[in-house]
C-alpha positions as CSV (number, residue, x, y, z in Angstrom):
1,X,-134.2,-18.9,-26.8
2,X,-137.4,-20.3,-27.1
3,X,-138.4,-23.0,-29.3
4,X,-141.6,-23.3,-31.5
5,X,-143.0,-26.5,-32.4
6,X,-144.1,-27.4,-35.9
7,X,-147.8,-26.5,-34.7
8,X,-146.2,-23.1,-34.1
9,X,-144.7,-23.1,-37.4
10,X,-147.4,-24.4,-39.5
11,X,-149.8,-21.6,-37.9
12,X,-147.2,-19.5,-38.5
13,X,-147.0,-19.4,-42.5
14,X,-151.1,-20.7,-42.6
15,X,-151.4,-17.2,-40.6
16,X,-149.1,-15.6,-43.2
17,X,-149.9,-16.5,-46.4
18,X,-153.7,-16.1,-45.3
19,X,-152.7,-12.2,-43.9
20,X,-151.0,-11.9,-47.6
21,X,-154.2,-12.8,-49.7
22,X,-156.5,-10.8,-47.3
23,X,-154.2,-7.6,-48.4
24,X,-153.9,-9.1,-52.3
25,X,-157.6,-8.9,-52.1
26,X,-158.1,-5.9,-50.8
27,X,-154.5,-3.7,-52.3
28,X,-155.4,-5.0,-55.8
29,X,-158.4,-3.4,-57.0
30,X,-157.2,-0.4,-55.5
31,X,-154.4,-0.2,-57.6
32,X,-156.5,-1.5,-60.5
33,X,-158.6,1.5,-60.4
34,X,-156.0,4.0,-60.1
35,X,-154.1,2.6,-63.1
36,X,-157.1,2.3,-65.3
37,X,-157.8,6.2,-64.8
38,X,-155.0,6.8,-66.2
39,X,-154.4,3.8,-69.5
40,X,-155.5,4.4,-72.4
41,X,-159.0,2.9,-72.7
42,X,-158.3,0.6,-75.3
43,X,-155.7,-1.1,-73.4
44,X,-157.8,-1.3,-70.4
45,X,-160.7,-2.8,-72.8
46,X,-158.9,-5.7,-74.5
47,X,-157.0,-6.1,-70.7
48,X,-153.3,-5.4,-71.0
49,X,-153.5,-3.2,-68.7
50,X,-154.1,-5.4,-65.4
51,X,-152.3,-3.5,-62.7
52,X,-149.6,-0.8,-63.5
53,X,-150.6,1.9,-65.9
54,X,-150.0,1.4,-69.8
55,X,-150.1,4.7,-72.2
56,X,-150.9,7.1,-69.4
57,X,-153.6,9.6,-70.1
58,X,-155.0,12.1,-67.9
59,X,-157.6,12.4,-70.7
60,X,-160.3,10.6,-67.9
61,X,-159.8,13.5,-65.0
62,X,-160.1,16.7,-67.9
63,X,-163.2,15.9,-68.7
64,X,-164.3,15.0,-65.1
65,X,-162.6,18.6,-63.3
66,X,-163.9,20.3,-66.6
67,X,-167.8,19.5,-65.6
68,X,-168.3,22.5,-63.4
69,X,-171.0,20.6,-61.4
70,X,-168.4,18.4,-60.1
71,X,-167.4,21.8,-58.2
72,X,-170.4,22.2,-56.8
73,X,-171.2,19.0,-55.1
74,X,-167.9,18.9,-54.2
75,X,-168.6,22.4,-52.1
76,X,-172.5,20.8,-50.9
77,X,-170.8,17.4,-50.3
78,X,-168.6,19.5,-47.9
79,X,-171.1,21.3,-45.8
80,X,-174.0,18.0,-45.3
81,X,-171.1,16.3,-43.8
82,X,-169.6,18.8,-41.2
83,X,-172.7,20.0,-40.9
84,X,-174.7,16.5,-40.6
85,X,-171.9,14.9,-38.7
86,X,-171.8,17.8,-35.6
87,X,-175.6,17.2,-35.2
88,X,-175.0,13.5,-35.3
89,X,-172.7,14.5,-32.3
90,X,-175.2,16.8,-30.5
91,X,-177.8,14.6,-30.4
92,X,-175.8,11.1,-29.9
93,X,-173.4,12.3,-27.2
94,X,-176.4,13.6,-24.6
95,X,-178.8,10.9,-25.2
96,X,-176.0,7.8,-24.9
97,X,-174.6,9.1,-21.6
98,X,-178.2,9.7,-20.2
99,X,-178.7,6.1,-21.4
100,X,-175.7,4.7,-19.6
101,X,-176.9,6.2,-16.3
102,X,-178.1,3.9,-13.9
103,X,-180.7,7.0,-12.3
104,X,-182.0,7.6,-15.5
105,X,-185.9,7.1,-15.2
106,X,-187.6,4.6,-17.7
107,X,-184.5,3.6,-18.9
108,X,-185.5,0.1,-20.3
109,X,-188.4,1.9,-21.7
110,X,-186.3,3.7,-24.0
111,X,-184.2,1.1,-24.6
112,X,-187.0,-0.8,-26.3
113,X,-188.5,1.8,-28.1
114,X,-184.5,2.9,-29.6
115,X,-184.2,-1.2,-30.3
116,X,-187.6,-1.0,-32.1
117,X,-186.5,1.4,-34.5
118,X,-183.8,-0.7,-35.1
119,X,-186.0,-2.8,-36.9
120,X,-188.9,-1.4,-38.2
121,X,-189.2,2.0,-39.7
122,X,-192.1,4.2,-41.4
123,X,-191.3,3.4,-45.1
124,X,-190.1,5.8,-47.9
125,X,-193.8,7.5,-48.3
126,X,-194.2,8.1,-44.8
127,X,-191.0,9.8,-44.5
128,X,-191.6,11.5,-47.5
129,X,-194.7,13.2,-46.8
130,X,-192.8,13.8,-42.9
131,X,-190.2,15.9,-45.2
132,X,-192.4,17.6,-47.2
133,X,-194.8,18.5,-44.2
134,X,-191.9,19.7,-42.3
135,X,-190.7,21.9,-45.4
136,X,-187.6,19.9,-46.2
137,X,-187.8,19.6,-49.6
138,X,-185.4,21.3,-51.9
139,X,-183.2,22.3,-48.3
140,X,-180.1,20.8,-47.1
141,X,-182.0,19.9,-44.0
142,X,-183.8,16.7,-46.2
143,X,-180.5,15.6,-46.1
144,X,-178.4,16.1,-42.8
145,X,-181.9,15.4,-40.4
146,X,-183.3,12.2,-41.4
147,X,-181.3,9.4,-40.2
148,X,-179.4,12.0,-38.1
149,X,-178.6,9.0,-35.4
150,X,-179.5,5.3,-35.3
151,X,-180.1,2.8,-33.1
152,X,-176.7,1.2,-33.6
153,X,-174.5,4.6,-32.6
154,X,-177.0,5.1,-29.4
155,X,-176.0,1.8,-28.0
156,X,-172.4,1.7,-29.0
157,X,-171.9,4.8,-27.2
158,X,-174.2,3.8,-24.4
159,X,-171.5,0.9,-23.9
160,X,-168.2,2.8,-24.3
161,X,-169.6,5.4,-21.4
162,X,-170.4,2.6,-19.0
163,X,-167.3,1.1,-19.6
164,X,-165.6,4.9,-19.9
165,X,-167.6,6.8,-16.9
166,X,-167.4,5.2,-13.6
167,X,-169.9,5.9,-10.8
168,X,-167.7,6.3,-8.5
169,X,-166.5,9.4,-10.9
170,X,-170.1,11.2,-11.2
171,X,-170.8,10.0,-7.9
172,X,-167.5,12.4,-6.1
173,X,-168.3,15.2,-8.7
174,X,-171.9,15.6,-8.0
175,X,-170.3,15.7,-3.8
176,X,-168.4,18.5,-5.0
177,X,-171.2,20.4,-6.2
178,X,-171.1,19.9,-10.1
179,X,-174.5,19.7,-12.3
180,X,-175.1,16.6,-14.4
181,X,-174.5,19.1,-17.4
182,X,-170.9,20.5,-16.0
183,X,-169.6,16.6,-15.7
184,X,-170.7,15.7,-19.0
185,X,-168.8,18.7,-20.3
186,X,-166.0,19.1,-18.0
187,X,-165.2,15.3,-17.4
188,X,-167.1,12.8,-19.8
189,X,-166.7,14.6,-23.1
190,X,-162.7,14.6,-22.3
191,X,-162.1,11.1,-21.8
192,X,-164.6,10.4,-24.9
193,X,-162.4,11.3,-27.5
194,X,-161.9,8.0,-28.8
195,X,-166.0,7.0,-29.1
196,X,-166.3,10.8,-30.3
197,X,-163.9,10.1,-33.3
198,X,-165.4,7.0,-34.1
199,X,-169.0,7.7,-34.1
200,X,-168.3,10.9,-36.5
201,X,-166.4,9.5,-38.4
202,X,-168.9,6.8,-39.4
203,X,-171.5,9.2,-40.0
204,X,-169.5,11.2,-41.7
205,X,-168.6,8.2,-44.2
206,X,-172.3,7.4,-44.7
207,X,-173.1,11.5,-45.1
208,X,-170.2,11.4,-47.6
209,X,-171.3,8.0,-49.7
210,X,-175.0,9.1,-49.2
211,X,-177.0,9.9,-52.4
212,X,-180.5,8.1,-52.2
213,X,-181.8,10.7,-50.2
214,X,-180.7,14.0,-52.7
215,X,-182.2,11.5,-55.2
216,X,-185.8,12.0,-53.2
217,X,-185.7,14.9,-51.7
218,X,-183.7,17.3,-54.0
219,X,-184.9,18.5,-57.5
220,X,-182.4,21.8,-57.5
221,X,-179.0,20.4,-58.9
222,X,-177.4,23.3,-57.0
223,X,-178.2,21.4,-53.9
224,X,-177.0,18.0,-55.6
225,X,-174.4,16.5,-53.3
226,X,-171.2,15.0,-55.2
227,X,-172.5,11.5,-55.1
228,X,-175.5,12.5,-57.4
229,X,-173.3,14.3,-59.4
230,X,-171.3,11.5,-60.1
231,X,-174.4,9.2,-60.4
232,X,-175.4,11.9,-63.5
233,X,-172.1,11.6,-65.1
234,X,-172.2,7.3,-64.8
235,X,-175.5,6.4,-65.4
236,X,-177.1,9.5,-67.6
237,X,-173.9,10.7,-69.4
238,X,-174.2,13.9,-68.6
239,X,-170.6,15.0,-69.7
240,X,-170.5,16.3,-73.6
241,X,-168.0,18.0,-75.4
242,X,-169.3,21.3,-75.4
243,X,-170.2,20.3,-71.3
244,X,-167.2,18.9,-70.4
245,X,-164.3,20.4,-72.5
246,X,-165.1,24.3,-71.4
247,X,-167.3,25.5,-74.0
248,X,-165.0,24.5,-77.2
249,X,-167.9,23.8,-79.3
250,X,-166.3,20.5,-80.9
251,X,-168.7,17.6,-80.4
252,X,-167.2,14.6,-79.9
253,X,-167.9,11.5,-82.0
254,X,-169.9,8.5,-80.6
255,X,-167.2,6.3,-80.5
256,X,-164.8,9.0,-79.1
257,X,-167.0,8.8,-75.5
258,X,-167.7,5.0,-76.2
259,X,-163.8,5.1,-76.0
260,X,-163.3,7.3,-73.1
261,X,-166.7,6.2,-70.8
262,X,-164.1,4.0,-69.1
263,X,-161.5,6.7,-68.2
264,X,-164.4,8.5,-66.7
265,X,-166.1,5.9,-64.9
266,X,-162.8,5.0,-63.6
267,X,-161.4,8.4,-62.8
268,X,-165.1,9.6,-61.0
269,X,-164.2,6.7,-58.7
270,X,-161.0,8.2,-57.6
271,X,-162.5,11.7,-57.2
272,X,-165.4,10.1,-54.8
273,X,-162.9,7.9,-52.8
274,X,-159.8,10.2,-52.4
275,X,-161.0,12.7,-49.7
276,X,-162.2,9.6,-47.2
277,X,-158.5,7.8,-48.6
278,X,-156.6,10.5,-47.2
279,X,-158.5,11.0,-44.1
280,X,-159.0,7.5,-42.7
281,X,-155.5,7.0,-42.1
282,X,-155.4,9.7,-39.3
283,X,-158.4,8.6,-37.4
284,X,-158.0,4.6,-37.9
285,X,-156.4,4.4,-34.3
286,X,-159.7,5.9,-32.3
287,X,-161.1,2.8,-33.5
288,X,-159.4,0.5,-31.2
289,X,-159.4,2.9,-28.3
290,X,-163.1,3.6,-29.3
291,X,-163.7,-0.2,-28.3
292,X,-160.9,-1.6,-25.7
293,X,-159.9,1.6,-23.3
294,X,-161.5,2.9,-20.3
295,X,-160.7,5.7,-17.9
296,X,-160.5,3.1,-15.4
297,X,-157.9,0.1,-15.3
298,X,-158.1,-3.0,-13.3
């Protein structure tokens, strides 16, 4: 049996009680939230409620599910990010394995110009007026094209196909007769999966979070994406009575929604965060094949 010395030991519990804060830190304010959307404001105002729930009310989510635009930028929400995220792919996929090539012509060229805008873009006005020449405004296309890939994804990508797609690979299947478009389809989009995963799942996350662009670009609240929804609900207290409690036609009293603005802050956070909660789990393990495996072992 092998024996540890007391350097072994005292990395050992170091290691472990600095693994147990990390998750304290990061497992509490989860929990936190989720208990406060569901105490009773006063006890979460004058703080006995500091983890587990106390007087549970579901008083929070009512008023949130009642606001019928919650509906709909839950449904627009939905479609920017399939819809943004499968572009993402279209256009990433192609352009970081053409990048990764060694034949490609004027490949450092490209490299530099990609790496430039990196750094430096247009501005908001420029890209404005780019939108509204283009006829973007008031579309879902102001939201899912702009930003559509970065820099960032392009050379991730770029590295995980070199690493991924060996020469010696494209170099046998062109020998065999196949186009540069039947191996990227046929053999490198196969063993991608993992970078593939990965890269839409980040851009889904940011299509998801994203608001400051329906803020810009969109005027019609039937195009408002959920985060913008939710802004309306936090910041301009949008939710009523008569809006938020189905047409009852009982106003509630100012201190009634001074009382319950924290059940609805608190409970809007749940509805933005539970969707990407529950989907994360499932896709966390591309991350480390995204970055450490290759069809080709040493």
């Amino acid at each position: 049996m092998k024996k540890f010395s007391l350097s072994d030991k005292t990395f050992d519990i170091v290691n472990t009680i600095g693994v147990f804060l990390i998750t304290l830190i990061v497992v509490y304010p989860l929990i936190f939230v989720i208990s406060a959307s569901i105490s009773d404001p006063s006890a979460v105002n004058t703080g006995r409620m500091w983890l587990w729930p106390v007087d549970i009310t579901f008083e929070g989510f009512k008023k949130v599910f009642a606001y019928d635009a919650i509906w709909t930028g839950y449904k627009n929400t939905i479609i920017y990010t399939l819809v943004g995220t499968l572009i993402h792919l279209f256009v990433l996929l192609p352009c970081a394995y053409a990048l990764s090539r060694k034949e490609m012509m004027a490949k450092k060229v490209i490299l530099w110009i990609v790496l430039f805008t990196m750094l430096f873009n247009g501005g908001l006005i420029p890209t404005y007026l780019v939108i509204k020449s283009l006829g973007m405004l008031d579309t879902m296309w102001a939201i899912v094209i702009p930003n559509v890939v970065g820099a960032w994804s392009i050379l991730v990508a770029k590295a995980f196909f070199e690493q991924t797609i060996p020469d010696q690979l494209v170099e046998a299947s062109k020998i065999d007769g196949a186009s540069d478009y039947l191996i990227f389809r046929k053999i490198v989009l196969p063993l991608s999966l993992p970078i593939i995963a990965v890269m839409a799942l980040f851009h889904a996350v940011a299509l998801w979070n994203q608001y400051f662009n329906a803020l810009i670009y969109l005027s019609d609240d039937k195009l408002f994406p959920l985060q913008l929804i939710l802004r309306q609900i936090l910041v301009l207290n949008e939710i009523d009575a008569s809006g938020a409690g189905g047409g009852g036609g009982i106003t509630e009293s100012f201190i009634d929604q001074v009382k319950t603005a924290s059940l609805i802050k608190y409970a809007v956070i749940i509805v933005s965060a539970l969707p990407l909660l529950i989907v994360y789990p499932f896709l966390q393990r591309f991350f480390v094949k995204g970055v450490l495996i290759g069809s080709v072992k040493e």
